[in-house]
C-alpha positions in Angstrom: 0.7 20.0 -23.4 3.6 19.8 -22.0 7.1 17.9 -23.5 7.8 14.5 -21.3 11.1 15.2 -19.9 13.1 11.4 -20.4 15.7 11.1 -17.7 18.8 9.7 -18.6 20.5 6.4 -18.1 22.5 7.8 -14.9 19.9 9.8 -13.6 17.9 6.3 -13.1 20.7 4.7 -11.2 21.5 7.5 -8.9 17.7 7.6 -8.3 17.9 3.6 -7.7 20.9 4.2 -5.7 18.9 6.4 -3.3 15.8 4.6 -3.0 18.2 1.4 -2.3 20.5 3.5 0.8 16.9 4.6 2.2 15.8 1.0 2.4 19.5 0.4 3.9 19.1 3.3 6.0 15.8 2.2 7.4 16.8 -1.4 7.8 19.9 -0.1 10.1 17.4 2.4 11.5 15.6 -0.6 13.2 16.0 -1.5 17.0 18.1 -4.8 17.8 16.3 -8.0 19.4 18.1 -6.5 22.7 16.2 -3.2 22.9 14.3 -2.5 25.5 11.3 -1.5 23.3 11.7 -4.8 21.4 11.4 -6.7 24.6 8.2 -4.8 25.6 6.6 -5.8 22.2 7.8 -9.1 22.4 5.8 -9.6 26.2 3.0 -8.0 25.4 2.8 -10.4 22.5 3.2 -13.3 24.9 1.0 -11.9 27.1 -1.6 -11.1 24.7 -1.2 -15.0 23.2 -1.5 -16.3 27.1 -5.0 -14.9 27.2 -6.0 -15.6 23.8 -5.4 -19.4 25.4 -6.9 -18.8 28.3 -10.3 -17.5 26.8 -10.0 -20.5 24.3 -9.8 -23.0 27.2 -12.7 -21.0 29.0 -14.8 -21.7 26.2 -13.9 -24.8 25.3 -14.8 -25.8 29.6 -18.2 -24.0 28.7 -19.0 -25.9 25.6 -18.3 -28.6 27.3 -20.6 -28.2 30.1 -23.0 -27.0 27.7 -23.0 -30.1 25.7 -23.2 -32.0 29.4 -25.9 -30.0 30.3 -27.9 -30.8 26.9 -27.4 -34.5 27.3 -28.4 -35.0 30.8 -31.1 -33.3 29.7 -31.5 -35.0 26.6 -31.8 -38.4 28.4 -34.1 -36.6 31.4 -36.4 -36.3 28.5 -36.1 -39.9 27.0 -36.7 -40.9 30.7 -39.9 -39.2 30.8 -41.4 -40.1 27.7 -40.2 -43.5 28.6 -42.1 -43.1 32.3 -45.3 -41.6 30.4 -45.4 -45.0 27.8 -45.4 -47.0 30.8 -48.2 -45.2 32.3 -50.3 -44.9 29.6 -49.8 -49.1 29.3 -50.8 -49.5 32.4 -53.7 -47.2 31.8 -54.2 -49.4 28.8 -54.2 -52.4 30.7 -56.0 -51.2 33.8 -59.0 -49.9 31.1 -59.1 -53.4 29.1 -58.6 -55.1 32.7 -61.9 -53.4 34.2 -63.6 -53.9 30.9 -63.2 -57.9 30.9 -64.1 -57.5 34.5 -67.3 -55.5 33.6 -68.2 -58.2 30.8 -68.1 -60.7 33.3 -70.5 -58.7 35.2 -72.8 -58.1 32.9 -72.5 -62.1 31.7 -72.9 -63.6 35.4 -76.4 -60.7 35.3 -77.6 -61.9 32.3 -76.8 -65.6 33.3 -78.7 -64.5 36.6 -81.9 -62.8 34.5 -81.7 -65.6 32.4 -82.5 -68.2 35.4 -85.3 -66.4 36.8 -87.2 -66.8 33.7 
């Protein structure tokens, strides 16, 4: 195995020193807010934002028409069940209607039978 080599107090700070004028280096390496490439960047961010809106407003218009769309025909349904109780009452009524009709009938035939006796 192999000895660990220990570096030395100054050996650490020029390495620190180096590491720290790269960062430097790298910082100053960087283009301005006036560069041209900067500027590019910087519209296609805006651009790319503008439709990231745009898209969000799109679907916001198209859940919003959904949700019309699923209430008017929410309330077509409650229409029509309310139209098919009404028929089936009247039903009702015209079924117990020609049933007291046909008692009456059948009464004023017995009533009838019932004189001829």
């Amino acid at each position: 195995m192999r000895a660990f080599k220990d570096k030395n107090l100054t050996e650490r700070l020029q390495n620190a020193a180096q590491a720290k004028q790269a960062l430097l280096q790298k910082f100053q390496a960087r283009p301005g807010p006036d560069d041209p490439i900067v500027k590019e960047r910087q519209a296609k961010r805006q651009a790319i934002a503008a439709a990231q809106k745009a898209r969000a407003r799109a679907r916001e218009r198209e859940s919003a028409k959904a949700r019309a769309e699923q209430e008017r025909a929410e309330l077509e349904a409650r229409e029509e069940a309310e139209r098919a109780a009404i028929r089936e009452r009247e039903l009702q009524d015209y079924i117990a209607h020609e049933a007291e009709k046909k008692a009456i009938r059948d009464a004023q035939y017995a009533a009838r039978k019932k004189r001829k006796k």
